[in-house]
Backbone as CSV, one residue per row, in Angstrom:
resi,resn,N_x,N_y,N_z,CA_x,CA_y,CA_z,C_x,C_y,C_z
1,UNK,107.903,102.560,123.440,107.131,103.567,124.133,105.657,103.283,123.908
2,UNK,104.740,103.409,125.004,103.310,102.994,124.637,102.797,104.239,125.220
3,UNK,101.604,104.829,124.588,100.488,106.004,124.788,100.167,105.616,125.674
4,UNK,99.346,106.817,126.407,98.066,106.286,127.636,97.405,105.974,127.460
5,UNK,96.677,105.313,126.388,95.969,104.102,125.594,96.229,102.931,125.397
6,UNK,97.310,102.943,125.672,98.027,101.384,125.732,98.398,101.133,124.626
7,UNK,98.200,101.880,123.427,98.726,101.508,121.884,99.646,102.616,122.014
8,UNK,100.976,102.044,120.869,102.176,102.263,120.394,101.933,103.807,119.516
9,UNK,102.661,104.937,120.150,102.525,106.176,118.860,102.985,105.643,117.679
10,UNK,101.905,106.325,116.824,101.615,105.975,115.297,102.570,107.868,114.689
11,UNK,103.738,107.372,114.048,104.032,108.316,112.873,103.893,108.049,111.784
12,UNK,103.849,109.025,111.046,103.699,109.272,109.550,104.991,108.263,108.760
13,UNK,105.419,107.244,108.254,106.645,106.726,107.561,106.199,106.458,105.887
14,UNK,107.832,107.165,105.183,107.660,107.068,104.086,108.659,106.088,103.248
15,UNK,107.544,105.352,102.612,108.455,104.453,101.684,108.461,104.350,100.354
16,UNK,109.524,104.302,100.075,109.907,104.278,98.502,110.006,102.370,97.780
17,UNK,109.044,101.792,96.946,108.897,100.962,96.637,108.857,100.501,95.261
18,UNK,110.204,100.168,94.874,110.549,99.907,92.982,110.052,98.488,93.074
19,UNK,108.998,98.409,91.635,108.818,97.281,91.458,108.138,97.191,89.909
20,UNK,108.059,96.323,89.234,108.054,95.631,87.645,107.171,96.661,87.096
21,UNK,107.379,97.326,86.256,105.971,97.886,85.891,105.017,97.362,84.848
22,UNK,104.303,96.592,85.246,103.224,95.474,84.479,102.040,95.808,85.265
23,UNK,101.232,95.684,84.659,99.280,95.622,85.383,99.221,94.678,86.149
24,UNK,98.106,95.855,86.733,97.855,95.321,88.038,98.776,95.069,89.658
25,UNK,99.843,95.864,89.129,101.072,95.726,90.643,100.106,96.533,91.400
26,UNK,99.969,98.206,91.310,99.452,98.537,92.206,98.032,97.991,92.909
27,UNK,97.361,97.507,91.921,96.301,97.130,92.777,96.690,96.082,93.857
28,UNK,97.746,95.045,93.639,98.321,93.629,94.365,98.658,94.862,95.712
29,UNK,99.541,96.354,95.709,100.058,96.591,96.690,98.927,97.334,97.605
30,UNK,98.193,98.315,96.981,96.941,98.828,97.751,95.789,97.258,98.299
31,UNK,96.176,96.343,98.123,95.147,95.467,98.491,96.203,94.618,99.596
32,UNK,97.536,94.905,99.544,97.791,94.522,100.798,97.994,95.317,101.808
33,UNK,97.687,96.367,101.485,97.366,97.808,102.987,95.987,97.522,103.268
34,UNK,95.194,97.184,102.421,93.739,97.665,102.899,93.679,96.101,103.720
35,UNK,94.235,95.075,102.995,93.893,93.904,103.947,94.126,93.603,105.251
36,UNK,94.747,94.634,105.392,95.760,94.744,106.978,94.886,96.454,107.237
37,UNK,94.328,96.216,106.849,93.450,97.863,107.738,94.440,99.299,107.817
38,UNK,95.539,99.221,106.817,95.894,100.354,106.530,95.892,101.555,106.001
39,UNK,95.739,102.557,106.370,95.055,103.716,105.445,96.706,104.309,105.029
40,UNK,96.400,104.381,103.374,97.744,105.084,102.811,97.585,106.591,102.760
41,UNK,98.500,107.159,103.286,98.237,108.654,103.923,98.371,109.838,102.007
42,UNK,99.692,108.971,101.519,99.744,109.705,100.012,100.636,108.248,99.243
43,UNK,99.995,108.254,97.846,100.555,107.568,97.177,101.494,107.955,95.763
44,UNK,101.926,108.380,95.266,102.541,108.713,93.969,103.525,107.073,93.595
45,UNK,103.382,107.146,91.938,103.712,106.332,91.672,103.914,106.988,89.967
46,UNK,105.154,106.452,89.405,105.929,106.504,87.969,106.808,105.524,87.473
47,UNK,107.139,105.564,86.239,107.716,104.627,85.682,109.428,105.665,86.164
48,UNK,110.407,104.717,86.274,111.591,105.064,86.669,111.812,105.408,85.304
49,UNK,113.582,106.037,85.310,114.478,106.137,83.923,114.877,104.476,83.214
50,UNK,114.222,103.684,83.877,114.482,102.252,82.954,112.383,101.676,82.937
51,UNK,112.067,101.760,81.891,110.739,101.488,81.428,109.773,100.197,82.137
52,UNK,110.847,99.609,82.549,110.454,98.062,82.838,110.335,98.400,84.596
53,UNK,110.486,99.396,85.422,110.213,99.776,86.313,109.365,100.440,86.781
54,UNK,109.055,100.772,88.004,108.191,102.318,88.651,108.345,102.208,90.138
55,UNK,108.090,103.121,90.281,108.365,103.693,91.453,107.285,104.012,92.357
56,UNK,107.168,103.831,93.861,106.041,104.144,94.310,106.538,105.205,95.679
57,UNK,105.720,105.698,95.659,106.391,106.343,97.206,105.046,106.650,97.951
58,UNK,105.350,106.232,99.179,104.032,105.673,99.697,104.251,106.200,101.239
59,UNK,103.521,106.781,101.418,103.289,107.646,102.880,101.945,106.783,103.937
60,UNK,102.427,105.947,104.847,101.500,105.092,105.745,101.832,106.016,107.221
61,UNK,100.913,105.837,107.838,100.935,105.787,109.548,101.109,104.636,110.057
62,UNK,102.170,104.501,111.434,102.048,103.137,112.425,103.311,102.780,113.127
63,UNK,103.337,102.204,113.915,104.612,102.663,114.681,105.676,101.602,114.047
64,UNK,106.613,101.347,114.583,108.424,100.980,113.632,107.727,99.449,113.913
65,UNK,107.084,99.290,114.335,107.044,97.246,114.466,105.903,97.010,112.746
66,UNK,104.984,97.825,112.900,103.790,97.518,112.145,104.685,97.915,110.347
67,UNK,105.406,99.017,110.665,106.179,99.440,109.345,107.059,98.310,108.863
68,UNK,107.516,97.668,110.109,108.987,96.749,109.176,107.530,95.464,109.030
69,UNK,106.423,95.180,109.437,105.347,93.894,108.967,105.268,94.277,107.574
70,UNK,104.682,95.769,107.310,104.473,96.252,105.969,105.669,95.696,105.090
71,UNK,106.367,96.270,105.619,108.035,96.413,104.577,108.407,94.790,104.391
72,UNK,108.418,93.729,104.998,108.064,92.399,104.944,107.363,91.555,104.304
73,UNK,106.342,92.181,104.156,105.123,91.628,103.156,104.916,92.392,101.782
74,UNK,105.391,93.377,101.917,105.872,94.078,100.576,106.665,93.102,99.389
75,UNK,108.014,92.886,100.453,108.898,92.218,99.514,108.441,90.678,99.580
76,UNK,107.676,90.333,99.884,107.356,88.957,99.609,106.689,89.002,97.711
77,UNK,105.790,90.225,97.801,104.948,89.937,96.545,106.031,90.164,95.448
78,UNK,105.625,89.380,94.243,106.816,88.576,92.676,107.004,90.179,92.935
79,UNK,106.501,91.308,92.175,106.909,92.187,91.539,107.575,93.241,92.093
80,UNK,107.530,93.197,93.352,108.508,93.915,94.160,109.628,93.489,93.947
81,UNK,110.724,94.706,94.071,111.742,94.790,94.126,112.572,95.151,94.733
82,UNK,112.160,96.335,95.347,113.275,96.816,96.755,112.018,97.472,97.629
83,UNK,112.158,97.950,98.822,111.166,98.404,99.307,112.479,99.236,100.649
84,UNK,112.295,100.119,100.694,112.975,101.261,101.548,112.185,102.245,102.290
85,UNK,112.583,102.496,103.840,111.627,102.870,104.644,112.575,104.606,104.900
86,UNK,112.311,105.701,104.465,112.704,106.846,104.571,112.911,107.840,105.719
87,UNK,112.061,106.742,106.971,111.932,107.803,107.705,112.699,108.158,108.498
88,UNK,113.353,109.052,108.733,114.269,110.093,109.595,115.606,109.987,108.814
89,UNK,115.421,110.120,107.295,116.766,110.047,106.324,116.644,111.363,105.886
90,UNK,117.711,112.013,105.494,117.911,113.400,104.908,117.188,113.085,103.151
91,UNK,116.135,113.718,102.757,115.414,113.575,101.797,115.178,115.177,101.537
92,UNK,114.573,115.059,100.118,114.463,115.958,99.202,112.946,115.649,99.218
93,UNK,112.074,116.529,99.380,110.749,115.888,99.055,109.656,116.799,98.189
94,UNK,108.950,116.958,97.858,107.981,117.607,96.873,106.516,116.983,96.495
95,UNK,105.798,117.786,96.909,104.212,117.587,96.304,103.924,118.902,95.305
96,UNK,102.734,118.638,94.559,102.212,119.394,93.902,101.002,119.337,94.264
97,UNK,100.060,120.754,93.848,98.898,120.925,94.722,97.780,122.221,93.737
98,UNK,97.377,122.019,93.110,96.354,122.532,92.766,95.072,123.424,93.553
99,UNK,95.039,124.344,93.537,93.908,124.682,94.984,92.750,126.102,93.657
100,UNK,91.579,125.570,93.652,90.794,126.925,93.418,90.049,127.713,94.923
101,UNK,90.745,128.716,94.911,90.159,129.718,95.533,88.962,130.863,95.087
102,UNK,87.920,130.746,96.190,87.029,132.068,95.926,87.924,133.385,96.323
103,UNK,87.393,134.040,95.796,87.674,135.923,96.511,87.046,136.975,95.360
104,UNK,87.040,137.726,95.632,86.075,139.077,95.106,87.023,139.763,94.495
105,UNK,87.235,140.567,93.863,87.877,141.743,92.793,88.928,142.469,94.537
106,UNK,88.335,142.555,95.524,88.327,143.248,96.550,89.371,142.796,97.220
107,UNK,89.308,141.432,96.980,90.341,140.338,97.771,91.123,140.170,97.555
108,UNK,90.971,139.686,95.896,92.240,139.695,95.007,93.661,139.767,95.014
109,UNK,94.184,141.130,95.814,95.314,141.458,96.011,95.781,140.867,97.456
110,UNK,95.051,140.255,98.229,95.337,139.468,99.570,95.793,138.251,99.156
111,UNK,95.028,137.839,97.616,95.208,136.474,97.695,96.758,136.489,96.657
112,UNK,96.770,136.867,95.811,97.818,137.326,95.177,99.345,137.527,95.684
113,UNK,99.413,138.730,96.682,100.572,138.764,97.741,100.718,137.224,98.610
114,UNK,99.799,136.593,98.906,99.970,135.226,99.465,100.783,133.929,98.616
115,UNK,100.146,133.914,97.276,100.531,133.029,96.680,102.385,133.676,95.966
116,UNK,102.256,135.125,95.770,103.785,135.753,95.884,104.618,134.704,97.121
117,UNK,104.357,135.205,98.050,105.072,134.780,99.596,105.546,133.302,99.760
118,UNK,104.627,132.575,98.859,104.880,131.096,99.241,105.212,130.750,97.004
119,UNK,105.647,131.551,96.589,106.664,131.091,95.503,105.366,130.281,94.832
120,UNK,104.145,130.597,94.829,103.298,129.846,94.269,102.719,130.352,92.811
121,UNK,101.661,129.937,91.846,101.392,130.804,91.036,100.257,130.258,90.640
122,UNK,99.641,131.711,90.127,97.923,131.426,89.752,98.022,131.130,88.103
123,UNK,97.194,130.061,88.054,97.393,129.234,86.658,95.768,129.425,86.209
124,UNK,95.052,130.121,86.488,93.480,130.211,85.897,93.242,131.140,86.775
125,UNK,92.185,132.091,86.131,91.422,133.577,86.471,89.916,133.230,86.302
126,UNK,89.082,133.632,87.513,87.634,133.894,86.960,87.287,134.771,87.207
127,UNK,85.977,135.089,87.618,85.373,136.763,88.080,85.151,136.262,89.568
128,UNK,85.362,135.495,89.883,85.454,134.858,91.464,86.399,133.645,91.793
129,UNK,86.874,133.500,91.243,87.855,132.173,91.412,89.460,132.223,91.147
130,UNK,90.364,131.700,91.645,91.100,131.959,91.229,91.703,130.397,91.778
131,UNK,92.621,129.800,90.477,93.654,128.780,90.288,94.711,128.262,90.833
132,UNK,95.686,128.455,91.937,96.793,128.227,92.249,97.852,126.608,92.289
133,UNK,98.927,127.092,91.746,99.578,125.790,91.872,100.980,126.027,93.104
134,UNK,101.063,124.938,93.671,101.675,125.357,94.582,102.821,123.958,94.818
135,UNK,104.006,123.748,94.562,104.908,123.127,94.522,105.533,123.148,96.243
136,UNK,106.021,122.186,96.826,106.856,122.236,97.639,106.224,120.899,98.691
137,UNK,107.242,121.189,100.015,106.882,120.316,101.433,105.218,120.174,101.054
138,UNK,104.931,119.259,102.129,103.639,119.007,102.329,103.606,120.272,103.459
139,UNK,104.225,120.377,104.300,103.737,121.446,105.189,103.875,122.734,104.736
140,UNK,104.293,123.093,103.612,104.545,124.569,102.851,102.923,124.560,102.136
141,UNK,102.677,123.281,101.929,101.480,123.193,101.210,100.301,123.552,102.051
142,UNK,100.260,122.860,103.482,99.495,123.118,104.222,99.294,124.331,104.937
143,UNK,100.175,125.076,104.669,100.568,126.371,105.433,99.852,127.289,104.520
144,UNK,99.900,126.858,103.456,99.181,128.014,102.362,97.598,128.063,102.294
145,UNK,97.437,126.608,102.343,95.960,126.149,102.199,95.385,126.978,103.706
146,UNK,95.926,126.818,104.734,95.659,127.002,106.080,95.202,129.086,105.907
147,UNK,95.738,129.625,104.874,95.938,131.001,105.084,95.130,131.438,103.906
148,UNK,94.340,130.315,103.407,93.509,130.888,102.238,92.100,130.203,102.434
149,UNK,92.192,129.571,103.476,90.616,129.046,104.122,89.746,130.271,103.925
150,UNK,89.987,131.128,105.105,89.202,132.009,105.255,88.542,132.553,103.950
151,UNK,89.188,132.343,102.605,88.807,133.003,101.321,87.286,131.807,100.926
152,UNK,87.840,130.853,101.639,86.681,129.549,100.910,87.189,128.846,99.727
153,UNK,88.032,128.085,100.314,88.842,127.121,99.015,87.680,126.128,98.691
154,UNK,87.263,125.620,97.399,86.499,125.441,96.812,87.127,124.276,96.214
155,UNK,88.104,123.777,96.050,88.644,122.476,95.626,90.021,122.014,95.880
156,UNK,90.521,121.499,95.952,92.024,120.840,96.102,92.320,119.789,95.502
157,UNK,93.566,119.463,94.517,93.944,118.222,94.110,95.197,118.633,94.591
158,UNK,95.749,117.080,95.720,97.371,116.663,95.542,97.714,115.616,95.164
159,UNK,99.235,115.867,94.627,99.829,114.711,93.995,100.370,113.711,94.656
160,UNK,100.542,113.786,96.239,100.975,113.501,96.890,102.954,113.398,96.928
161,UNK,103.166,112.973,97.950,104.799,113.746,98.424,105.626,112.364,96.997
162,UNK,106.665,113.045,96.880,107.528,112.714,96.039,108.970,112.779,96.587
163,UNK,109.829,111.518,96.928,111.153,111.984,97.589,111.934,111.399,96.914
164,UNK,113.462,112.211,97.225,115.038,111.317,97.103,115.627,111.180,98.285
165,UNK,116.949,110.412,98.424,117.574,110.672,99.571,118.032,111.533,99.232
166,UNK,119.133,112.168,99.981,120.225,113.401,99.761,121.325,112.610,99.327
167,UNK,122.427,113.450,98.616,123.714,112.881,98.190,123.560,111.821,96.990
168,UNK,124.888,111.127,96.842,125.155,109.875,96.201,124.483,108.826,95.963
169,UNK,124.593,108.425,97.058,123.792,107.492,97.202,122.656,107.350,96.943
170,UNK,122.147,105.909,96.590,120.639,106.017,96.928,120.373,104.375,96.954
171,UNK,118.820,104.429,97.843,118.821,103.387,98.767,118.582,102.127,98.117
């Protein structure tokens, strides 16, 4: 399928990428996105339940031709090890999200019932600020952030998305 631009729609694809855990891997893998003009949309990365591993899970834009080039040149580099493309698989997914919000003594209880609603919780108090951590989808995340603008969010850290497949298996 090609846009009325003549370029290929670009989705969001997520990949899960085990590979050695020794210095300097990630920099070898962020330097082969950027060399190819890729912007990584979210990165998270950990050592697996075996030490000598980690895990990356890596959220790019670009359509299914440019993803399987990525996924190709992935597994070429030594320290890769598997490289798995997630997208449109039944997954479990999770970010974490840090957000300080302004609001007034006045507000307070707007912002409060909000972070109730979305299962979130305030982890720091000021006389104008207030802390929230907020676990879940990226779009549960965005949905919250989206409804606490108006207050004047004042900072944001994410961890970016974190997935499994569903079931038994795994890829």
């Amino acid at each position: 399928m090609v846009s009325s631009n003549g370029n290929r729609p670009k989705r969001l694809h997520t990949l899960s990428v085990l590979v050695e855990n020794r210095p300097g891997v990630l920099a070898r893998i962020a330097g082969l996105f950027a060399r190819r003009s890729f912007n990584i949309e979210s990165l998270a990365v950990s050592t697996t339940d075996d030490p000598q591993t980690s895990r990356m899970t890596i959220v790019v834009g670009g359509d299914d031709d440019t993803i399987e080039q990525i996924t190709k040149q992935l597994n070429k580099l030594i320290d890769v090890i598997k490289v798995h493309d997630h997208t449109g698989e039944e997954i479990v997914e999770r970010e974490l999200a840090l957000l300080k919000v302004h609001c007034t003594m006045e507000q307070r209880h707007y912002v409060i019932q909000l972070v109730e609603i979305f299962r979130a919780s305030i982890v720091d108090v000021g006389a104008t600020m207030l802390t929230i951590e907020i676990t879940g989808s990226s779009d549960k995340i965005d949905a919250l952030m989206e409804l606490l603008r108006p207050f004047g969010i004042s900072e944001v850290v994410r961890t970016g998305k974190v997935i499994l497949s569903r079931g038994e298996k795994s890829p």
